[in-house]
DOKERO-566197 format. One record per residue: residue number from 1; residue in three letters; chain; z, x, y of N, C-alpha, C in turn. Coordinates in steps of 0.02 Angstrom, whole numbers, plus 50000, padded with zeros to 5 digits. Layout:
// DOKERO-566197
NODE;num;residuo;cadena;n_pz;n_px;n_py;ca_pz;ca_px;ca_py;c_pz;c_px;c_py
NODE;NUM;ALA;A;Z;X;Y;Z;X;Y;Z;X;Y
...
//
This chain:
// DOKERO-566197
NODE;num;residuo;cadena;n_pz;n_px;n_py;ca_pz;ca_px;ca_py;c_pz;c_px;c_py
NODE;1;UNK;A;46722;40840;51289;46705;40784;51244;46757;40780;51189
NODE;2;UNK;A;46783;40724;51166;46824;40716;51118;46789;40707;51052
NODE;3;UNK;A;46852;40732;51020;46824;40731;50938;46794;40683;50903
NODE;4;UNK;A;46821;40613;50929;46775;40558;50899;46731;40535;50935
NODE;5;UNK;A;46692;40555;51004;46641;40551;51023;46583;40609;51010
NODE;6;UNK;A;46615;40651;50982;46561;40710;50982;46547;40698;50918
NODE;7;UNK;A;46589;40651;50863;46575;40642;50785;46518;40589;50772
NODE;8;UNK;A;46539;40530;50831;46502;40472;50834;46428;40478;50840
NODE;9;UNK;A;46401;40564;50877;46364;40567;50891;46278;40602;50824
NODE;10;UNK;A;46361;40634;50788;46309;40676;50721;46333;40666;50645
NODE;11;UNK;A;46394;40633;50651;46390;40613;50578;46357;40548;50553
NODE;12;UNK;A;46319;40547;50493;46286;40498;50474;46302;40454;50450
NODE;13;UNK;A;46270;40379;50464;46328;40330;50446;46378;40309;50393
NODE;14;UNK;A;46353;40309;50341;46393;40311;50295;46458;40351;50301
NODE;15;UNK;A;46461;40391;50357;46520;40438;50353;46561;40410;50429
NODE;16;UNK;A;46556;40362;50469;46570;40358;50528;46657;40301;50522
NODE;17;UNK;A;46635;40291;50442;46724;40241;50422;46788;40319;50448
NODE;18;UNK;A;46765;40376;50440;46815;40416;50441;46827;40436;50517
NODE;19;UNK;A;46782;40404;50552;46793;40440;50636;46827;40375;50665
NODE;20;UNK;A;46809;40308;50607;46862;40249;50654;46939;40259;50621
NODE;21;UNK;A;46948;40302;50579;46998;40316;50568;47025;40354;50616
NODE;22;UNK;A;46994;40386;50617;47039;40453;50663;47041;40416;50738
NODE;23;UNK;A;47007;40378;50749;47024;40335;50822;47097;40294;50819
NODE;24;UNK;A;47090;40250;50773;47160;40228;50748;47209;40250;50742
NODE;25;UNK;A;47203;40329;50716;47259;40343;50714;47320;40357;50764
NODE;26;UNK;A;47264;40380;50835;47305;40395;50894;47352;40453;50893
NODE;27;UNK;A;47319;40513;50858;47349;40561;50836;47422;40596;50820
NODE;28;UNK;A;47443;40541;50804;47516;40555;50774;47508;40523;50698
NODE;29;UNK;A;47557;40513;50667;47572;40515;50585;47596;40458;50590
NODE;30;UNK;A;47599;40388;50617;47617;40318;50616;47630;40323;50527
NODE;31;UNK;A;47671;40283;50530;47668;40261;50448;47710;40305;50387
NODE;32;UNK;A;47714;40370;50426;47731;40440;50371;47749;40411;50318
NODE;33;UNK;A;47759;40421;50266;47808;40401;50183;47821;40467;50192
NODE;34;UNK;A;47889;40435;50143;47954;40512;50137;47946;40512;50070
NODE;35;UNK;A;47907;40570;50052;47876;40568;49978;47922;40653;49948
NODE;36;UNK;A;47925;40659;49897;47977;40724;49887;47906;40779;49869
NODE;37;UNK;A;47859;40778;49853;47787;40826;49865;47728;40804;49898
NODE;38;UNK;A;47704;40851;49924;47647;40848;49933;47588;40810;49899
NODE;39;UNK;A;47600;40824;49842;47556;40804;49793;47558;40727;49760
NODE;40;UNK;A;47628;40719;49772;47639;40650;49750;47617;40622;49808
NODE;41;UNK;A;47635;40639;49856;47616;40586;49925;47575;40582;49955
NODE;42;UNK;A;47511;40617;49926;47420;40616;49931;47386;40549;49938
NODE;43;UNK;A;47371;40528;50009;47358;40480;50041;47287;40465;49994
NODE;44;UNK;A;47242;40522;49981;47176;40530;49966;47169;40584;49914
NODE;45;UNK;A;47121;40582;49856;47114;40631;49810;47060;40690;49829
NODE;46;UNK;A;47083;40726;49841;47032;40774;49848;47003;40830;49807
NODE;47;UNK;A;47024;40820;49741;47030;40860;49695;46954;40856;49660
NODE;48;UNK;A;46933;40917;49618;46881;40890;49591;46816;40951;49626
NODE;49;UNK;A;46760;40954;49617;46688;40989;49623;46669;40967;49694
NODE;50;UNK;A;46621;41005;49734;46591;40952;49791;46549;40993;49813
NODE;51;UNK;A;46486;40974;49828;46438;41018;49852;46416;41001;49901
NODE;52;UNK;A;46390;41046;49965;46367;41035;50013;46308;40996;50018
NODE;53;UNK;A;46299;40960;50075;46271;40907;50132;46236;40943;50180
NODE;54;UNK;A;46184;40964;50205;46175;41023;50249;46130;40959;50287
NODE;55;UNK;A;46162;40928;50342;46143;40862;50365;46136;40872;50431
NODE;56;UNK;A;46155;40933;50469;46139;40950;50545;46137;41035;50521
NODE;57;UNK;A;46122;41082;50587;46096;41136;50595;46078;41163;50542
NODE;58;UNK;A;46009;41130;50511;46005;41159;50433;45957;41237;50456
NODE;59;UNK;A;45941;41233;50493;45890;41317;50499;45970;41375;50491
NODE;60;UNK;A;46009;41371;50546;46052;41388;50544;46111;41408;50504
NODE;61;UNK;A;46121;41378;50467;46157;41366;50408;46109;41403;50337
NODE;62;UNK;A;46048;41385;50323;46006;41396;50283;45978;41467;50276
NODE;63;UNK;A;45980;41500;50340;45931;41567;50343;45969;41612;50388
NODE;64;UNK;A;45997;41665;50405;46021;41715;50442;46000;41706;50508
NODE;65;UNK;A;46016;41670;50574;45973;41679;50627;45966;41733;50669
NODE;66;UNK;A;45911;41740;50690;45888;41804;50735;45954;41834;50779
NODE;67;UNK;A;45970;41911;50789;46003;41920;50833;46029;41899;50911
NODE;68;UNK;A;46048;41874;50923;46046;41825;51002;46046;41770;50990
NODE;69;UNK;A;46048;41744;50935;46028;41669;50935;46100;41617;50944
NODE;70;UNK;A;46130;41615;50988;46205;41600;50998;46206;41523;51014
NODE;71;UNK;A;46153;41474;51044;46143;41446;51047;46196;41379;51038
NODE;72;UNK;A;46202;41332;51093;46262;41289;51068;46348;41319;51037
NODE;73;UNK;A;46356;41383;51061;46416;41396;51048;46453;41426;51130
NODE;74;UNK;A;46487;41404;51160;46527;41416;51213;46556;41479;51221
NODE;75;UNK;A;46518;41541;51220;46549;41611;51209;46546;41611;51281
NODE;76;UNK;A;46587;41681;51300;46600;41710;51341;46560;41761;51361
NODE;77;UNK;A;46571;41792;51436;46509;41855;51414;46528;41896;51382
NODE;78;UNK;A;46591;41910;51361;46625;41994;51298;46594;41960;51241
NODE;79;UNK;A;46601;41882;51227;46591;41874;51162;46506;41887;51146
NODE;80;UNK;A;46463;41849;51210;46361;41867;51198;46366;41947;51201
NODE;81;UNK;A;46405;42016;51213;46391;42053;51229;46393;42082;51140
NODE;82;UNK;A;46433;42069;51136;46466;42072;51052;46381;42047;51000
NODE;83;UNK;A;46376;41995;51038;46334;41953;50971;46257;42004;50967
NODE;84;UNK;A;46254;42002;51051;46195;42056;51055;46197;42110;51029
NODE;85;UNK;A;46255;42140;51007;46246;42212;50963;46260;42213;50901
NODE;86;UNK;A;46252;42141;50860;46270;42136;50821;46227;42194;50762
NODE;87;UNK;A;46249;42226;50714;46240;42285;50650;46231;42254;50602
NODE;88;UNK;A;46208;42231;50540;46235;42198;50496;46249;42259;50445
NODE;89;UNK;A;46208;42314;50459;46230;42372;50416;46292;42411;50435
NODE;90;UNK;A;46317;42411;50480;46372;42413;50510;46450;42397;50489
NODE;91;UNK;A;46415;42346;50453;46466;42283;50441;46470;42318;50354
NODE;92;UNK;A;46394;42296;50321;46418;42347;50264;46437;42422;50241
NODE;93;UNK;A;46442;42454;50288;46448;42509;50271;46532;42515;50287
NODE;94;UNK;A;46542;42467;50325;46633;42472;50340;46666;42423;50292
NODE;95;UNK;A;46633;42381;50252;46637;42353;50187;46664;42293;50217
NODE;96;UNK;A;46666;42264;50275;46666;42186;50315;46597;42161;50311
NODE;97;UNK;A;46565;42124;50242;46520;42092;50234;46536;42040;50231
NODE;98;UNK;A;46607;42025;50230;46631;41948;50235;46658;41921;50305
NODE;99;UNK;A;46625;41961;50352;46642;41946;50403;46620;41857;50427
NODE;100;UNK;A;46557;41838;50375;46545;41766;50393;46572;41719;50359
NODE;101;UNK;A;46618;41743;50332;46630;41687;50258;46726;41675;50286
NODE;102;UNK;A;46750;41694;50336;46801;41683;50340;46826;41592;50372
NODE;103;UNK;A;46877;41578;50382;46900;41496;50372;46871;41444;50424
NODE;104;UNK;A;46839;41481;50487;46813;41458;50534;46750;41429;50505
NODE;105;UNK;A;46717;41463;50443;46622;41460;50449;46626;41456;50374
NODE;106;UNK;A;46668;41473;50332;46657;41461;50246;46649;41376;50230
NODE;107;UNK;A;46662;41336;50264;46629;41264;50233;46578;41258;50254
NODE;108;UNK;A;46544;41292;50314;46479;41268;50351;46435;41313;50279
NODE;109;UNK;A;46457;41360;50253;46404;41411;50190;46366;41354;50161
NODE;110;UNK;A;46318;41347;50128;46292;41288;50083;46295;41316;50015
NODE;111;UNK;A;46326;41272;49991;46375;41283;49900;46417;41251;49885
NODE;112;UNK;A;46458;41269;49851;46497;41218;49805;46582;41230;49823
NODE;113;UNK;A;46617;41179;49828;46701;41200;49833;46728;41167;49776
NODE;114;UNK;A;46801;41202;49744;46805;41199;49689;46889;41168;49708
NODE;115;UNK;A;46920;41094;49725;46981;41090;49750;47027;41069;49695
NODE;116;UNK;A;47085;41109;49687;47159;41105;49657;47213;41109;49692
NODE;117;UNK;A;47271;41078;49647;47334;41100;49663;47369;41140;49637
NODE;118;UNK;A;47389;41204;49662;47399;41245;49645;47469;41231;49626
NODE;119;UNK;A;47511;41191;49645;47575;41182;49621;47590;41106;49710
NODE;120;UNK;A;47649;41077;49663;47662;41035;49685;47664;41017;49757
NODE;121;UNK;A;47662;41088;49823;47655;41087;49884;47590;41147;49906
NODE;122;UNK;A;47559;41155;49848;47495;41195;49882;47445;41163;49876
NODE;123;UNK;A;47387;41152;49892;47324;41128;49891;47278;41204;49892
NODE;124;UNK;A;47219;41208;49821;47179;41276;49844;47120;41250;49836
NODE;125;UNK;A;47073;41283;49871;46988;41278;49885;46972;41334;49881
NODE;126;UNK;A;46909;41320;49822;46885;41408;49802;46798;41392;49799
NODE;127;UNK;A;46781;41425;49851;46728;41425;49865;46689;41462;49822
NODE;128;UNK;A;46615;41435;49820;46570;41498;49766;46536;41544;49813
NODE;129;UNK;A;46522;41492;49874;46483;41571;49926;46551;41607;49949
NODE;130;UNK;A;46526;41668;49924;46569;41739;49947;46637;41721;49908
NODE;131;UNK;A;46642;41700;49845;46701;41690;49803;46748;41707;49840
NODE;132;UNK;A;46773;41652;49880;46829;41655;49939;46870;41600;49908
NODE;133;UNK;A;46925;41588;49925;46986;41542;49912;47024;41544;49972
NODE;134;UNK;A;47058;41471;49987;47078;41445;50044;47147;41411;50028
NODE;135;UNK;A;47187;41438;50049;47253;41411;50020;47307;41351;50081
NODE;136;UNK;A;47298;41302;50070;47330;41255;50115;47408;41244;50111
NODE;137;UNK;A;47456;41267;50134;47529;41241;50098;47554;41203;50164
NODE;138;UNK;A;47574;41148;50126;47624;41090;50153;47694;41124;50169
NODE;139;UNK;A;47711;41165;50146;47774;41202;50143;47777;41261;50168
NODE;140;UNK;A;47855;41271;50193;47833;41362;50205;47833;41388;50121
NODE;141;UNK;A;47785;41458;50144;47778;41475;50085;47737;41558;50100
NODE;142;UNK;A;47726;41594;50069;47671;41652;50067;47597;41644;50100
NODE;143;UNK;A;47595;41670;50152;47514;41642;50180;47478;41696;50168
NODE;144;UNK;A;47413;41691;50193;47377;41757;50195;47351;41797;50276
NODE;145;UNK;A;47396;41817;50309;47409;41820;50383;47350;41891;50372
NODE;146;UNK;A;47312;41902;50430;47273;41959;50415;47201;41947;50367
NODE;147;UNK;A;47199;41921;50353;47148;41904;50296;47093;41848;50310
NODE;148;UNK;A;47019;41863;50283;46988;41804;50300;46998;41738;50315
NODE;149;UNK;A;47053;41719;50274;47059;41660;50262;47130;41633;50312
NODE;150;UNK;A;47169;41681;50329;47230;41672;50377;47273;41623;50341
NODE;151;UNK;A;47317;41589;50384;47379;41572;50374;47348;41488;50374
NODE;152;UNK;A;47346;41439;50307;47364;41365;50324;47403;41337;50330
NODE;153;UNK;A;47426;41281;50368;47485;41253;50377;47449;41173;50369
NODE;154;UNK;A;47452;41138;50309;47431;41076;50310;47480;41015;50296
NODE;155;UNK;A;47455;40970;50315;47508;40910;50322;47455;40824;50317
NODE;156;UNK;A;47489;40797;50287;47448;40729;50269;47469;40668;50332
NODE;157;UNK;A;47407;40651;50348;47431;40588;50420;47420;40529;50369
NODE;158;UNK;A;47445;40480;50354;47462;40420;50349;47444;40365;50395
NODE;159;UNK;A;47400;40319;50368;47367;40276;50409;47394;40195;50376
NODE;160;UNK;A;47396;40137;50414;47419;40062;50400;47371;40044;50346
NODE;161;UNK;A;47409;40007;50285;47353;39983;50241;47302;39957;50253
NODE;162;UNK;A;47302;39917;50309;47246;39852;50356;47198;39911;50364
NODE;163;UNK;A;47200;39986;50403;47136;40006;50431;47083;40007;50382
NODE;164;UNK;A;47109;40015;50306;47081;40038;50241;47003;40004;50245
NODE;165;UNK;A;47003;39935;50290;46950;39911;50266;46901;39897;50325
NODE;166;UNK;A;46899;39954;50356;46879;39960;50432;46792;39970;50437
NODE;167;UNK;A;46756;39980;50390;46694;40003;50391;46635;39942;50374
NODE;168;UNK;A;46686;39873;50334;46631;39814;50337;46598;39837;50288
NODE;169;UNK;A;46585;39766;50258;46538;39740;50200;46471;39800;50207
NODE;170;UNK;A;46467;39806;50161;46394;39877;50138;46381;39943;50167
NODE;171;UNK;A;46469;39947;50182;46469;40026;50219;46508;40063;50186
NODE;172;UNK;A;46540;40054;50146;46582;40095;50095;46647;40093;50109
NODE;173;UNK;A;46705;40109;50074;46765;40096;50115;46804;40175;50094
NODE;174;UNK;A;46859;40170;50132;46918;40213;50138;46979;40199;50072
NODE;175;UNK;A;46980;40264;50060;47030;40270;49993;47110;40201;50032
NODE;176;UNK;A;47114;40178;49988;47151;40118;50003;47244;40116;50023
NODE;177;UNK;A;47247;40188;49998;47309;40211;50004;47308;40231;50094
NODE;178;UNK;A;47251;40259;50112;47251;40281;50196;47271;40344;50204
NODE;179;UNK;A;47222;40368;50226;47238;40452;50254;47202;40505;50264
NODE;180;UNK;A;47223;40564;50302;47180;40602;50301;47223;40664;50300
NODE;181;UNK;A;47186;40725;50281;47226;40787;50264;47221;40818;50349
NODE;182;UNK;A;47261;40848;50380;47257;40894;50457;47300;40957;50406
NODE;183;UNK;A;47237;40999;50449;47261;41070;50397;47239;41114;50483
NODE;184;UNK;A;47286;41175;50479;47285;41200;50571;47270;41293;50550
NODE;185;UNK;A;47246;41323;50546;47238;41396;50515;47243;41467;50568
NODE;186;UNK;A;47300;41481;50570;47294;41556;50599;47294;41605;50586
NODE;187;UNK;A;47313;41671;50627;47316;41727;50581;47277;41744;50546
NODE;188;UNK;A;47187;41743;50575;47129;41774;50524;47122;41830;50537
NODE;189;UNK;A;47078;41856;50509;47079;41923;50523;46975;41915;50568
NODE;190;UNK;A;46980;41948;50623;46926;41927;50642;46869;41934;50623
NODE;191;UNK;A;46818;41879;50636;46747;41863;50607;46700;41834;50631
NODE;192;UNK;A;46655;41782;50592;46590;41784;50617;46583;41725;50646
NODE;193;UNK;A;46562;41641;50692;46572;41600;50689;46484;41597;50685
NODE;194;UNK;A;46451;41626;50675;46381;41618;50642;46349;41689;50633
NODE;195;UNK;A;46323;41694;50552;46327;41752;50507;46293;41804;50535
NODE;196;UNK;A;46257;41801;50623;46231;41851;50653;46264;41880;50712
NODE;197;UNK;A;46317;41875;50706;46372;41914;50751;46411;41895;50800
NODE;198;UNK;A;46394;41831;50801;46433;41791;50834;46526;41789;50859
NODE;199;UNK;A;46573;41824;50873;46619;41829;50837;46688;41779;50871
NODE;200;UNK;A;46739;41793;50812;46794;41753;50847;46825;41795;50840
NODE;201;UNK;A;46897;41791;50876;46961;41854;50857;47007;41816;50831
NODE;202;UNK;A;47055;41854;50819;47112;41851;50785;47177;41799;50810
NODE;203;UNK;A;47139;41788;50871;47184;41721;50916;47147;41658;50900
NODE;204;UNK;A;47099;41672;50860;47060;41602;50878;47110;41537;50806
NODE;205;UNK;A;47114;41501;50833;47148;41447;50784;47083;41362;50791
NODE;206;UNK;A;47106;41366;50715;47058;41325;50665;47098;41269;50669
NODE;207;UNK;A;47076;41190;50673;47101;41144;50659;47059;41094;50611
NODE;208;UNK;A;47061;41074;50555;47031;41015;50527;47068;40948;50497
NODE;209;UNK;A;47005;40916;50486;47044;40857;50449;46993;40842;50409
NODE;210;UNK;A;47014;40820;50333;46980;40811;50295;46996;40733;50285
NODE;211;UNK;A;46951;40699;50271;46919;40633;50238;46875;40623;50181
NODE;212;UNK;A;46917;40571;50142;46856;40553;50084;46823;40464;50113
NODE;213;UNK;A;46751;40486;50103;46731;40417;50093;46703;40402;50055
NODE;214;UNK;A;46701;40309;50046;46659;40285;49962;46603;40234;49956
NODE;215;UNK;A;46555;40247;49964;46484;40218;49984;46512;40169;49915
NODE;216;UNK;A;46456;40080;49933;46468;40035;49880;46456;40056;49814
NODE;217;UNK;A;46395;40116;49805;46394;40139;49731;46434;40167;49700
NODE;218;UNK;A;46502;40201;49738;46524;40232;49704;46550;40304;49731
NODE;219;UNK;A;46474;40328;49738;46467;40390;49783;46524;40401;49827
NODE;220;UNK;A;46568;40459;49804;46595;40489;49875;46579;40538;49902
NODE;221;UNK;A;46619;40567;49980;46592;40615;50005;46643;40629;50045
NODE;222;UNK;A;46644;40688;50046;46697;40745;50100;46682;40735;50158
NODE;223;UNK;A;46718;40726;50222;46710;40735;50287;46760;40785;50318
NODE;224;UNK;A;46734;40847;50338;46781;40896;50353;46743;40893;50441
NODE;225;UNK;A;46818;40875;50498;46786;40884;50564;46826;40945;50591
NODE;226;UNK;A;46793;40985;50649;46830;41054;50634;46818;41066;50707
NODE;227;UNK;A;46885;41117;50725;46878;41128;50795;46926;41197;50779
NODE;228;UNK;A;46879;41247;50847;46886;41321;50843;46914;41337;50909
NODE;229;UNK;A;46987;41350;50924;47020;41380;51004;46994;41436;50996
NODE;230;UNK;A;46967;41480;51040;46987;41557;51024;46976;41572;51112
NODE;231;UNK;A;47049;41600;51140;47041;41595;51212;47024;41680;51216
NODE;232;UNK;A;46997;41713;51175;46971;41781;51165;46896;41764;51197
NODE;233;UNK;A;46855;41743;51169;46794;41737;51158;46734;41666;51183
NODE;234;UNK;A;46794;41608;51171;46767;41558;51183;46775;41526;51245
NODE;235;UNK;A;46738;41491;51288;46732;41451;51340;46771;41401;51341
NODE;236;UNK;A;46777;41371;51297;46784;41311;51284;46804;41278;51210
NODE;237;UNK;A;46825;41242;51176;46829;41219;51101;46751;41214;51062
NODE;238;UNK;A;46753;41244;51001;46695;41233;50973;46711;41175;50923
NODE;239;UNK;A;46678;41136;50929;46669;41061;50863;46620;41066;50828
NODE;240;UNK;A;46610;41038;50781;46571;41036;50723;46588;40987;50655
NODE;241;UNK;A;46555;40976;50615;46559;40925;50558;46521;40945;50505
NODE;242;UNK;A;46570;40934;50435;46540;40959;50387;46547;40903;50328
NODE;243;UNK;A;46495;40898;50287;46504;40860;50236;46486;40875;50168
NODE;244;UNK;A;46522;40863;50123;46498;40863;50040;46506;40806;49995
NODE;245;UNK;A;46468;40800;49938;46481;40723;49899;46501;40789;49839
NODE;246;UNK;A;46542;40730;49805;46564;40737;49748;46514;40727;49690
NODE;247;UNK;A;46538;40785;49647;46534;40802;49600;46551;40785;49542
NODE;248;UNK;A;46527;40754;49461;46547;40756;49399;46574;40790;49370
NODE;249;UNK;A;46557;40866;49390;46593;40888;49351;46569;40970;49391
NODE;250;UNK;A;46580;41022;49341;46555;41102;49385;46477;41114;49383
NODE;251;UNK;A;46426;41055;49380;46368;41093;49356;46356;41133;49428
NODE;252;UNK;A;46317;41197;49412;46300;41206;49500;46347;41271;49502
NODE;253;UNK;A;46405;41292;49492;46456;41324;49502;46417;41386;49504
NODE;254;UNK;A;46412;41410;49547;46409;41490;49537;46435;41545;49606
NODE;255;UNK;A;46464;41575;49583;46524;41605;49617;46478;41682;49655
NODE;256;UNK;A;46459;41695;49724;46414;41732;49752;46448;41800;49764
NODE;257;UNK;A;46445;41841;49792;46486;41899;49826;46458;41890;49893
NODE;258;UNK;A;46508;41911;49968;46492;41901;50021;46434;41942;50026
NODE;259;UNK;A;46396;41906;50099;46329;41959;50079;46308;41977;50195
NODE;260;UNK;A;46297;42031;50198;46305;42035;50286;46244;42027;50323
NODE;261;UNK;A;46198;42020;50288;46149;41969;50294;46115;41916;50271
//
């Protein structure tokens, strides 16, 4: 199933201007601008507070699920053999309690992301569950290879001014400049792809794309669509969709420690 049919199917409407984007786009960078930063040449603002949307698998997301509960994820049999023995004391006593909070599963957490630019070609996201930070660079630069969070390599797609207004009268529209962030993540260090043992390895590579959209009030909201290779463990590509609205300002902020159950 493709990405914008499997989106069409669970993101809610107000959020579906960002999946006719990504149809349009035809997955190349049509349009690029030769901008001298990153930052200057930000199709879309993403900067700012945003708190989670917990708008599909809320049991899941919400509560630790039972051991075995693998459900809708394309594992392998090494990977169900894995999930079935999953420890969680195990996990803390070898001091990998953040085994769920790494780049694959830290937006699905329900909480707050905290987005800056860290300088003119970095983009950072600092999460409050499991006070994690996510570092995106447009540039080569210092990654975090080995580490929850692995290596980002992000890059801005550029879309025709015309699509901007693709969603029709009382559906909200698309930041007018056009775009969406594709950010690709390797080099994690391996973890959880659901906080009961589920796991991915160290081959598995992360792809997203982020979208803002803007309901007629005003209201915006994050659309992060996300897809997980891992030819270790997985069957097949895992998809998924995540969303957050924006924020005024930090109320809400509170910064957690990873926790292994």
């Amino acid at each position: 199933m493709t990405r914008i049919l499997f989106l069409t199917k669970i993101v809610p409407l107000i959020l579906l201007g960002a999946v006719c984007l990504h149809a349009q786009r035809g997955g190349g960078r049509g349009g690029a601008q030769q901008t001298p930063t990153a930052k200057a040449g930000a199709p879309i603002d993403l900067t700012g507070y945003w708190v989670s949307l917990v708008t599909q698998d809320w049991r899941l997301r919400m509560f630790t699920p039972p051991k075995g509960d693998y459900a809708g994820i394309p594992l392998n049999a090494e990977a169900r053999k894995i999930a079935d023995g999953w420890d969680p004391a195990k996990d803390e006593a070898a001091g990998e309690q953040c085994r769920s909070y790494g780049a694959p599963t830290l937006m699905r957490i329900p909480g707050r992301l905290h987005i800056t630019w860290q300088d003119d070609q970095t983009l950072k996201i600092e999460a409050d569950s499991g006070t994690q930070t996510r570092i995106f660079l447009f540039s080569n630069g210092e990654g975090q290879a080995g580490t929850w969070q692995g290596i980002s390599k992000a890059s801005w797609e550029y879309l025709p001014a015309a699509v901007s207004d693709t969603l029709g009268a009382g559906r909200g529209t698309i930041d007018r400049r056009g775009g969406s962030l594709k950010v690709v993540t390797t080099n994690m260090k391996p973890g959880y792809l659901r906080k009961n043992g589920v796991p991915y390895s160290a081959n598995a590579v992360l792809t997203e794309y982020f979208d803002r959209v803007t309901e007629p009030n005003a209201d915006s909201y994050l659309l992060i669509t996300s897809t997980v290779e891992d030819p270790t463990y997985l069957a097949q590509p895992l998809m998924f969709s995540t969303q957050f609205k924006k924020q005024a300002d930090a109320s809400g902020w509170n910064p957690t420690p990873c926790a292994a159950k």
